[in-house]
N, C-alpha and C positions, 0 to 999 in steps of 0.2 A: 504494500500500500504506500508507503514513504518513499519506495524509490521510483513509482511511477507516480507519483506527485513530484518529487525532483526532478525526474528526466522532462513531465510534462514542462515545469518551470522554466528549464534550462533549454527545452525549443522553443518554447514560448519569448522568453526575453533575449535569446540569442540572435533570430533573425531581424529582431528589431534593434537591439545592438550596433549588428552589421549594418542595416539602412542607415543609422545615424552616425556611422563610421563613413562611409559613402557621401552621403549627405556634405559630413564636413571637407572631406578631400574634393567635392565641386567647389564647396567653396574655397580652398585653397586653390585649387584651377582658373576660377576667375580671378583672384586675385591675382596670380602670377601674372595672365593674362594682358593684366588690367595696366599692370605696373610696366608690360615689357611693351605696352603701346605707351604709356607717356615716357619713359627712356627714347622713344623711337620719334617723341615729337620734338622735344628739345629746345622746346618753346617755354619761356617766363610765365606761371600760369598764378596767380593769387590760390593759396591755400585755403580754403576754408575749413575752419575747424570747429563750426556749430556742430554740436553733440546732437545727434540722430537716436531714434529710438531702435534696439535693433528687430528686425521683426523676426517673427517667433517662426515656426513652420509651420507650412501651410494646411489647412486643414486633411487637404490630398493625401498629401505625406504622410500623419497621422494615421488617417484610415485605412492604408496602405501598409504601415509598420503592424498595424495593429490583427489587418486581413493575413498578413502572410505569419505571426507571431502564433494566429491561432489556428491556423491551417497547418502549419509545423507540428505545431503541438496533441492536434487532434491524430495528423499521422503518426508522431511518434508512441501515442495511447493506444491506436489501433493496431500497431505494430506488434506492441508490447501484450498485448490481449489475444493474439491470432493463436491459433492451438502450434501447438512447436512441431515440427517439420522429422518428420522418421527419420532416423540416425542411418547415413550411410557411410558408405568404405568405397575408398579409394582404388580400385584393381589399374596397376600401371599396364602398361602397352606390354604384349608378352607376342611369341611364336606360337603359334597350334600346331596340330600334328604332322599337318602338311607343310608347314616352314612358312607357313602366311604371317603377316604380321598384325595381331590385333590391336585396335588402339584402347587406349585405357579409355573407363568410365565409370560412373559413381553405382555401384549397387546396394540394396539394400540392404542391412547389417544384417545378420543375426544373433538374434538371444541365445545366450548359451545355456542349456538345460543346466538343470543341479539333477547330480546325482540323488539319486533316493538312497537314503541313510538307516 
């Protein structure tokens, strides 16, 4: 129960992480951007330094961090809920009788009896 409550958590705020990881690295893009066209102008320009309000993200974005946080999360609950998968073995690529070459493939396992005691 607590660790599919942690894994759900941990897709949940992780893909939205990422978005706002992204998010900031555009904005370091425009800025580079921004900076290597006035370097290019070279022109005397008055500085203004009115303090701006900065604005927040957009509503989009939110719904978006929030859309994919729980679509993560929902797959990784579904995942973790799916009945677990019959245990198989490995058989590597071997010769048959005729000198053919078989290629490997996954079979599935068998249970080993217990002996009756």
């Amino acid at each position: 129960m607590i660790r599919s409550i942690i894994i759900s958590v941990l897709f949940f705020f992780g893909p939205a992480l990422m978005m706002f990881v992204l998010r900031k690295i555009f904005l370091i893009a425009r800025i580079w951007f921004r900076l290597r066209k006035l370097r290019q102008q070279q022109e005397t320009n008055v500085i203004d330094i009115t303090p701006h309000k900065h604005a927040s993200p957009s509503m989009l974005f939110n719904v978006a961090a929030v859309i994919v946080g729980l679509t993560c999360a929902f797959l990784a609950w579904q995942e973790m809920n799916s009945a677990p998968e019959s245990e198989q073995r490995y058989v590597p690529a071997h010769l048959d009788n005729q000198g053919r070459v078989v290629p490997g493939k996954l079979v599935p396992a068998e249970k080993p009896e217990m002996p009756d005691q």
